[in-house]
N, C-alpha and C positions, 0 to 999 in steps of 0.2 A: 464378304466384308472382312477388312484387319487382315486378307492375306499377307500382306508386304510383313506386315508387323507379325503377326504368329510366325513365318517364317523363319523373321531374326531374333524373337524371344526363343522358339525351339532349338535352338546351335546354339546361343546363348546360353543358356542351361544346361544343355548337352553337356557342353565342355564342361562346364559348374559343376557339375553333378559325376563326371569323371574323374576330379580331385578327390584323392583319397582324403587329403585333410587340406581344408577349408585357409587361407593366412587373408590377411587384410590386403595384400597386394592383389592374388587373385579377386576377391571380393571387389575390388577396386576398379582394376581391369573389367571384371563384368558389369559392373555400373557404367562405366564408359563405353560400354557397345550398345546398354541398354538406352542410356541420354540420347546417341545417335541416332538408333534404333526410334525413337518416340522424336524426336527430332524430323527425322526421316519420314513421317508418320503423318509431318505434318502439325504436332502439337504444338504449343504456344510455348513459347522460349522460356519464361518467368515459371510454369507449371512445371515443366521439365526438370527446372534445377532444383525447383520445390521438391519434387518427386520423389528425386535420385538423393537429395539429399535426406529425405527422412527414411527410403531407404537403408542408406548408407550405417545411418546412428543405430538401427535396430540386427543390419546385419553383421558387424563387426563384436555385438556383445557374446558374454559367454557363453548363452544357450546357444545362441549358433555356431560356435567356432566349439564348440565341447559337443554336440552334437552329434550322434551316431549318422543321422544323411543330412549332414550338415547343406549340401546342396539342392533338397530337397524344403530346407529349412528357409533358405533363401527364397526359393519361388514360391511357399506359401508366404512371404512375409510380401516379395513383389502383387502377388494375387489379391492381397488384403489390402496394400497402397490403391491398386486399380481401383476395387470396390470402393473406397474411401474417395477415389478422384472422381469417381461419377456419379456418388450418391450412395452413404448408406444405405436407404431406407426407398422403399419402391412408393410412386407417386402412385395412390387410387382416385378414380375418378369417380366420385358419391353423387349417385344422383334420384333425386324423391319423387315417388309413385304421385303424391298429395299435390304436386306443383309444377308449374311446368320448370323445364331445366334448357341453360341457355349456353353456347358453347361459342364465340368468337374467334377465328383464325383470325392471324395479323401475317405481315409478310411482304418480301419486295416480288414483285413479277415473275415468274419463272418459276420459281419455289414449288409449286404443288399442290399449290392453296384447295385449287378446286376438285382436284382427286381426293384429296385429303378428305376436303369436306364429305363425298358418299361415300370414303373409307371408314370415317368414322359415325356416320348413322348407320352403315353397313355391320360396324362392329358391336355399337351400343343394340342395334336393334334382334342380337341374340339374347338381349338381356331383358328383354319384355319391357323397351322403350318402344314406344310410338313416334318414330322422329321424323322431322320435316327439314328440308333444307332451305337457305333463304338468297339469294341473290343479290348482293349487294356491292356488284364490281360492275359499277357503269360505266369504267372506260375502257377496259380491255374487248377490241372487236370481239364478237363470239361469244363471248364468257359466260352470258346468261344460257344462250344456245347450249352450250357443253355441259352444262350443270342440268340442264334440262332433260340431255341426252340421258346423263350418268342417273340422272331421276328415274324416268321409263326404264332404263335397263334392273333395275332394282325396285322398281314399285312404288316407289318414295317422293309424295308431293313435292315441290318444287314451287316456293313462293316469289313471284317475282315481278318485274312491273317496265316493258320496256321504252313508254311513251315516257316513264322519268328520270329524271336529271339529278332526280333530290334523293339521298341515300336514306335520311331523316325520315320522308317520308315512306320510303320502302320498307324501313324496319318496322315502323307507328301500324303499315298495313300488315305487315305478318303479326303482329303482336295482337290485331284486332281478328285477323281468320282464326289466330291459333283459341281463341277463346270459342269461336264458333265451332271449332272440330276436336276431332278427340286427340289432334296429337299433343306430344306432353314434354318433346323435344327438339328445339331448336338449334342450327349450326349455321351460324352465319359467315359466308365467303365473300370477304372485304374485298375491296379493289389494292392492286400494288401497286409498284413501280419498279423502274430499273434502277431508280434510287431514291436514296432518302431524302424529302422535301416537305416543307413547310407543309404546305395543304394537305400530303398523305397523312400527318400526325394530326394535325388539326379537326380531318374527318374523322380518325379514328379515334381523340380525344371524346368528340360529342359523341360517337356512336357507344363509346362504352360509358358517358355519362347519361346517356338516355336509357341503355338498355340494361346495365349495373349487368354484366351477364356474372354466370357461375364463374366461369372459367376465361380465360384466354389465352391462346394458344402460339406461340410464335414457329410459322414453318417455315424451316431450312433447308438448302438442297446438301446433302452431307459433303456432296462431290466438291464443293467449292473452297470447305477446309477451313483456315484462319478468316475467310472473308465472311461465311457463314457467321462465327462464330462475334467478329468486331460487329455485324450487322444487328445481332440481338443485341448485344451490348447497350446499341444505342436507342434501337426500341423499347429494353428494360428501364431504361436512361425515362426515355419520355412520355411512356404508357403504361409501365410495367402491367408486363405478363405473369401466368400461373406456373407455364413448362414450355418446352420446344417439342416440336414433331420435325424429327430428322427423316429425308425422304430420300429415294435413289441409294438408301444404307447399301443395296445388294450387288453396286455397281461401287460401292468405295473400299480401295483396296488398301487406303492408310489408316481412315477413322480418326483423323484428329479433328476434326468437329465432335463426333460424340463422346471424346476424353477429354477437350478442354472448356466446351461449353457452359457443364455446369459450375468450374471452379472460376470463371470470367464473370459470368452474371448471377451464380447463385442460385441458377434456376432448376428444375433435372428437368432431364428425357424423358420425358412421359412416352411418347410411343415411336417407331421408328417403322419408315416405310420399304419392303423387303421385295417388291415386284409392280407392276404395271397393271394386275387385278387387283379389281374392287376387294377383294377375300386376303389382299396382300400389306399386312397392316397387323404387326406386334406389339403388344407392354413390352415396354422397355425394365429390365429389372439387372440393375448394374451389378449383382454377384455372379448372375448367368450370363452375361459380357465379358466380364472378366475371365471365365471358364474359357468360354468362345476364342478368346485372343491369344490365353495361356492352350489351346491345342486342347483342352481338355473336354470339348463336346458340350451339349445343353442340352440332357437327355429330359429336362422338363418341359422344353418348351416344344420339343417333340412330341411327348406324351400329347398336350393341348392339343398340336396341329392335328395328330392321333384321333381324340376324343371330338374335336371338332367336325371331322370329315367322314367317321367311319360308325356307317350303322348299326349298334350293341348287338340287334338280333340278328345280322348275318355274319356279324360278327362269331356269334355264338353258335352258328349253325357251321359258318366253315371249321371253327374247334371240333365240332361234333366229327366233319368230315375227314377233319385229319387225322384221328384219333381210329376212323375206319380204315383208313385209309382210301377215302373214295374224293379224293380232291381231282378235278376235271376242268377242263380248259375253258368251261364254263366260270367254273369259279375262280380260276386265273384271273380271268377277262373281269372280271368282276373287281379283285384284290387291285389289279394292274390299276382298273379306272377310279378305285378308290385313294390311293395313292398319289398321284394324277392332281386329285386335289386338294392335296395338302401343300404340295407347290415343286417349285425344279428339282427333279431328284439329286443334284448336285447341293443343292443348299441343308435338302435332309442327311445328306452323307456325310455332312459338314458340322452339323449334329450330335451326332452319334463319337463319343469319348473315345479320343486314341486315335483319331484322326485328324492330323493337324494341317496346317496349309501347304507343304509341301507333297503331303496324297494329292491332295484336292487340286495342285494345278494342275497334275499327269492326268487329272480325272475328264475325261469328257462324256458326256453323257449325250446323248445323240437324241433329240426328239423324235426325229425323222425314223428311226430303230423303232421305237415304241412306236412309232402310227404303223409301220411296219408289221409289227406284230400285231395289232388289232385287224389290219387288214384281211392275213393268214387265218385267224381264229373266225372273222368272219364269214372269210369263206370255205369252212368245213361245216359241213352238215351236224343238225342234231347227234349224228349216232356218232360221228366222228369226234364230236368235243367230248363228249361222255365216255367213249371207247377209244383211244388213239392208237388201239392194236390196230383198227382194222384200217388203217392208213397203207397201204397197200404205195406200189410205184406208178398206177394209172393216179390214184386220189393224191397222191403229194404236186403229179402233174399238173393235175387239175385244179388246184388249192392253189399253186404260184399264179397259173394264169388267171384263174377270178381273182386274185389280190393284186396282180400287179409285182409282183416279186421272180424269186429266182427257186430252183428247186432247194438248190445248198440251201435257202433262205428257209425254206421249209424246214428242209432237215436237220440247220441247227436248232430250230426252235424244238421241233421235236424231241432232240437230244438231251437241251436242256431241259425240257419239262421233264423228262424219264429222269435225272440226274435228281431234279429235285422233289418228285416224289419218292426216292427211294434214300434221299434224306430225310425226311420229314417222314419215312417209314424206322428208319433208324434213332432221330429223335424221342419220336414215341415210344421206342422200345427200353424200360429199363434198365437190362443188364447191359446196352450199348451205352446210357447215359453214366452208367456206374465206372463203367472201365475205360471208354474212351473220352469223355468230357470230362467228369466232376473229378474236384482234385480231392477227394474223399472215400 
């Protein structure tokens, strides 16, 4: 997400930051690559000049132009605009053990609505919510069906009603089961349209005077840009909403849906959608966006993906093993599939500070590699993942052909495992980290 745009903020800065001293003309000139730049982006014309111009007043005064990295002084002030254009303050979603808790999507057709929906009982239900999804998109073929499917696939009841017509009464029936069972969390998936009409607003008028929910949610596909963006506009217009859920973020390569959204309708980004699994579904928190766009990584929201995916105690037992040095393709195979599901290795490399958009498009990461690789580690024998001495030219033979690979396929793998345990032997060793890492 934001490649287009990181790529032309980092040359943009570049150059900026190459000026030994900083004058209003440079200063100026970079503003007008930036306008373009967010222009280009896709952002909303009126924002943009907003932007650039309050830019402009804060970068021209004397702390920045007296400034020892006067161009360094600029891109925190542009970093601090961002944060400002998408929301100080991070949206929490509060919801009470004593009650039940009600969560409305709204949306035109296509949007996401109903992934959304097991995205987000999927999310909440780490949080020791009991949630239930509810069905209330009578005219889209299928839609009860898929919501059903995404139910079973995740465990998670699925309230719905397909002999009726009346959404009224669809909701009246979940509201009467949800008293009968223990769940304590409701998400209702509205019907859309391909556009906006009388009767859509009308249904969702009554549905949210009957059901007064916590929240409601307006979801957008990011990929559509300013159309996204005029679309809440007018749902804020005639329902008002609590936040937006931006979906498909991991395939938008401008991002001006999620830079202009909230300064158009006032609303923020609650949460934005980052893949096509259920497990694929972030908080949105608009100082770690801004990091993201400025190239600078979002080494928190790694930690989370981190902390979410990876079990403390083998966690703690591979530390033990490194530290032996007795790490084994056993517990590759393990790190590797841990990994795995935290999501595309491209999006976590994407992460990680100091890598900005122009790595990550040389980047390709090959899934096919990785199944690759499990295949190989498969087919070695117990004594072979634990011992890779004794991989001999009969056993590397024999290893390509039960995986399906090539001998060189072996051998790189090989190579690089030996590469990286005699890193991570070096790591562990003191006087290696004294002399040739730390700058102390």
């Amino acid at each position: 997400m934001f490649n287009n745009l990181t790529d032309k903020f980092e040359t943009i800065f570049k150059k900026l930051k190459g000026q030994g001293k900083l004058t209003e003309k440079n200063i100026q000139d970079s503003l007008r690559e930036v306008r373009r730049a967010l222009l280009e982006a896709d952002v909303n014309f009126k924002i943009v000049k907003n932007f650039v111009e309050e830019i402009a007043k804060r970068a021209v005064g004397t702390q920045v132009m007296k400034s020892i990295t006067p161009g360094n002084q600029v891109v925190k002030i542009v970093h601090e605009q961002l944060i400002n254009l998408m929301g100080n303050e991070n949206f929490e979603v509060k919801l009470h053990d004593n009650r039940l808790n009600t969560i409305m999507l709204v949306g035109l057709q296509g949007s996401g609505k109903t992934t959304t929906c097991a995205k987000l009982v999927n999310h909440f239900r780490k949080k020791t919510i009991s949630p239930a999804m509810v069905a209330c998109d009578i005219y889209r073929p299928a839609a009860v069906h898929q919501l059903e499917i995404l139910g079973s696939q995740l465990n998670i009841p699925v309230i719905s009603d397909i002999h009726s017509k009346n959404v009224i009464k669809i909701v009246k029936k979940a509201l009467k089961e949800t008293e009968r069972s223990s769940a304590n969390f409701l998400v209702f998936d509205t019907a859309g349209r391909l556009h906006i009409d009388k009767k859509l607003m009308e249904e969702l008028r009554d549905l949210k005077k009957l059901l007064k929910p916590d929240y409601i949610f307006f979801v957008a596909d990011a990929m559509t840009g300013q159309d996204a963006v005029n679309v809440a506009k007018e749902f804020n217009d005639q329902i008002e909403f609590d936040g937006v859920i931006l979906t498909k973020m991991d395939s938008d390569a401008r991002g001006g849906a999620a830079l202009s959204i909230k300064a158009v309708t006032n609303k923020p980004v609650v949460f934005i959608g980052t893949g096509e699994k259920i497990s694929d579904l972030e908080e949105f928190h608009p100082d770690r966006m801004a990091n993201r766009i400025l190239g600078m990584g979002d080494i928190l929201t790694l930690i989370e993906k981190a902390e979410a995916s990876f079990d403390v105690q083998e966690a703690e037992k591979l530390a033990s093993k490194l530290k032996k040095n007795k790490f084994t393709f056993t517990d590759f195979l393990k790190q590797l599939q841990q990994i795995q599901k935290m999501g595309p290795i491209d999006q976590l490399v994407g992460l990680m500070p100091g890598i900005g958009g122009k790595a990550l498009k040389g980047l390709k990461i090959d899934e096919k590699e990785i199944k690759h690789i499990e295949a190989i580690i498969y087919s070695m024998t117990v004594k072979e993942r634990e011992n890779p001495l004794v991989i001999n030219g009969s056993r590397r033979y024999r290893i390509a052909a039960g995986s399906g690979t090539s001998i060189q396929e072996v051998n790189k793998l090989l190579k690089q495992f030996d590469q990286m345990k005699k890193m991570m032997r070096n790591i562990n060793n003191p006087k290696f980290l004294k002399g040739k890492m730390l700058p102390f």
